[in-house]
Structure formats: C-alpha cells, structure tokens
N, C-alpha and C positions, 0 to 999 in steps of 0.2 A: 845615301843610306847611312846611320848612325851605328857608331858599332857595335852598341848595345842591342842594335835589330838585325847585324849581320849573322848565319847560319854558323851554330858550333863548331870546330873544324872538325871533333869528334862523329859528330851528322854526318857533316859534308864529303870526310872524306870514305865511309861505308855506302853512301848512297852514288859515289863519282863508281866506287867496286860493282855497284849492283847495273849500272849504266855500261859500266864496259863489258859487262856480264853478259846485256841484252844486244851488246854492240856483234856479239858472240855467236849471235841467232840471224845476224846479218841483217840489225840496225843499224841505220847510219845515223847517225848522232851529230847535230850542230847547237852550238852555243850561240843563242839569241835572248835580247829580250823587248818586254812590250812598253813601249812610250806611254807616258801619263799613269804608273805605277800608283805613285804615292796619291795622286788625284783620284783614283778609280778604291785605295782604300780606304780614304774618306767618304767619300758616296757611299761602299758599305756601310760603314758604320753611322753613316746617316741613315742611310735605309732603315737598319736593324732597329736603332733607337726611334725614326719615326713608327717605324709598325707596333714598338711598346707606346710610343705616347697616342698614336691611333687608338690603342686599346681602352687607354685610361681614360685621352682629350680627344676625341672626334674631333671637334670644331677647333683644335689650334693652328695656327696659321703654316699652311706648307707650303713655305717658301722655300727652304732646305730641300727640301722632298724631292721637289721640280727640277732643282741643281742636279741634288747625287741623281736622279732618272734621267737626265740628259746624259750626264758622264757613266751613267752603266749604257746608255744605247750608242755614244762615239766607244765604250769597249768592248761591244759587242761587234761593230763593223771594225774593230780592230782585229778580233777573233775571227771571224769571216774571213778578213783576207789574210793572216797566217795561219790558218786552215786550209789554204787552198796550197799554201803551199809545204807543210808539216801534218803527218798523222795526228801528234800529238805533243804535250808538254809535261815534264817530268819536272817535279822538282822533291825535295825533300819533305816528308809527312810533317815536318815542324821546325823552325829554328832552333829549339833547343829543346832539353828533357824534363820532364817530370820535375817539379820543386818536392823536395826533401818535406814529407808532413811530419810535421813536430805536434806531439800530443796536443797542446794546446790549439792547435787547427780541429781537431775532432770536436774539440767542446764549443768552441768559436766561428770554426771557420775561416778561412783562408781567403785572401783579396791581395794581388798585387797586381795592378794593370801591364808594367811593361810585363810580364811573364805572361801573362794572360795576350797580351797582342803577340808576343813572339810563340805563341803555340796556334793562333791564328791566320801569324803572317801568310802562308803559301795557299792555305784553305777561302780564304775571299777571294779570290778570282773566280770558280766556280760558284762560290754561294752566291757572287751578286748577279753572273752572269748564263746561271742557269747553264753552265756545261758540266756535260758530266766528269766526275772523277773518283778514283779509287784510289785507297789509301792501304799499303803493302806492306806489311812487316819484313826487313831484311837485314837486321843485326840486331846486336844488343852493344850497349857501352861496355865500359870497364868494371864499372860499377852495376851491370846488370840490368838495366834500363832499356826499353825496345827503341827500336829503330827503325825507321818507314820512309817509304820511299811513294809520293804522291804522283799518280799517271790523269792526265785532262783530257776529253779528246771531243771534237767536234759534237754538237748534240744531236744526238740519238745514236753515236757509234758508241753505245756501251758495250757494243759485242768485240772491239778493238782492245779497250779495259781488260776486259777477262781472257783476252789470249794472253796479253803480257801480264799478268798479272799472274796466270798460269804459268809461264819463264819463270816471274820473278821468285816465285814457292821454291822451285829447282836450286834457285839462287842462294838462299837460304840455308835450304837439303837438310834442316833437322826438323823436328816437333818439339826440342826442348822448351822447356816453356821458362818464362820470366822467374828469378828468385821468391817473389812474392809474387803469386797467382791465388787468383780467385776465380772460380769454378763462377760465374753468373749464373750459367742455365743448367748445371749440374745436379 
C-alpha cells in the first residue's frame, strides 16, 4: 500500500475509539486481512468502467471483463470462508476527508483521481462483491468534517448492520450536526 492510499491517522484513530466502543457491548475484535486486495480493486474498477463502456459499446471486446469477474468470484469464496469464521468486517467510511471546494470547483467542477480512490478505497469490497454494508457516522475531525465508520457483513445479514449500527449512534451520543449542513429533504 502507498502512503498516499494509507487511512488518515485523524480516521483511523476515531474509528480504532468507535471499535473499542463496540468491543464494550462484548465484541470481540480481531485484526485480519483479505489476500489479493489490490487485485480484487482493479476488477472493480474494471467492472465499473466495463458497465459504462457496455452502455456506450455493446460489441467491445470483454476480455477485461472476464478477468475482473473471475477475481470478483476467487473474492467472493474468499468472503465465504472468512464469514464462517467472523460476523463481520469493519473498516473506516473513507481513507480521508472531504477536499476543500474552492469557488472555482462550483463554476468548473472538481476532478482529482487519487482523492476520488482514497474516498472509495474501503467501499469496493462490497460494491464488487455484493455484501452488504453500512456506513456510520461517528466523529467529526478538527476541522469539522464527519467521520464513519463502515460495517460488511455476510449477505443477506443486513439485520447484523443495523444492531451495530444502533451501538454505533450511542457511540456518537449527539445530534450535532456538521458545520456546514444542508437540510436535503428538509
């Protein structure tokens, strides 16, 4: 891993607070991780960009395709079998925070890839592998910025999601909301 793609330590160390929170409720907590990472997020991002060129080029050649759907089904019996032996996997809602919009992004627009992967990083696992996951608010930085803590859990135990996920609101224990909030459905 590059350290440019390593979790802010600002993240990492509110989200290690909300893990030992849940340790609290009489989780047992082990540090693991899964083989063929960086393999398995390339097939994402194969996948993702084949379904746009699917859209545009039917008939372009999916040789790519075939690849990243081999390496999503060797991660899927890799999920399988540390699911038999973990509820679930926890990891941080994003390597890093929010980039800074500078007026010129309103009129323009904003594009920077590695930010854009490192808010993606921990979310491809589920998107390519169809397990379910829930993503928790449970700090904010210094600077005001949230903070989330992402829960995976075998598929179809969504109902596992929303107990801890219920912990994790307790975790939390305000309603304050972010410095700049915006009402969507208000």
């Amino acid at each position: 891993m590059t350290e440019d793609m390593a979790c802010d330590d600002e993240i990492l160390a509110i989200c290690q607070k909300a893990v030992k929170f849940l340790e609290g409720f009489g989780a047992s907590v082990i540090d693991m991780s899964l083989p063929e990472v960086e393999e398995m997020r390339v097939a994402h991002v194969i996948c993702i960009l084949s379904e746009m060129r699917d859209f545009l080029h039917p008939d372009f050649n999916k040789h790519f395709e075939q690849m990243a759907n081999r390496q999503r089904t060797r991660t899927m019996a890799v999920l399988r079998e540390t699911f038999a032996n973990v509820n679930c996997l926890i990891t941080p809602g994003t390597a890093c925070c929010a980039p800074r919009i500078r007026s010129s992004d309103l009129l323009t627009g904003f594009s920077d890839v590695r930010t854009t992967l490192r808010t993606m990083r921990y979310m491809q696992l589920a998107n390519l592998t169809g397990i379910p996951a829930l993503v928790v608010p449970v700090g904010y930085t210094v600077s005001g910025l949230p903070i989330s803590l992402q829960i995976m859990a075998k598929w179809w135990d969504e109902a596992l999601l929303f107990r801890i996920g219920l912990k994790l609101e307790q975790f939390l224990n305000t309603k304050a909301k972010p410095v700049l909030y915006y009402d969507i459905l208000g």
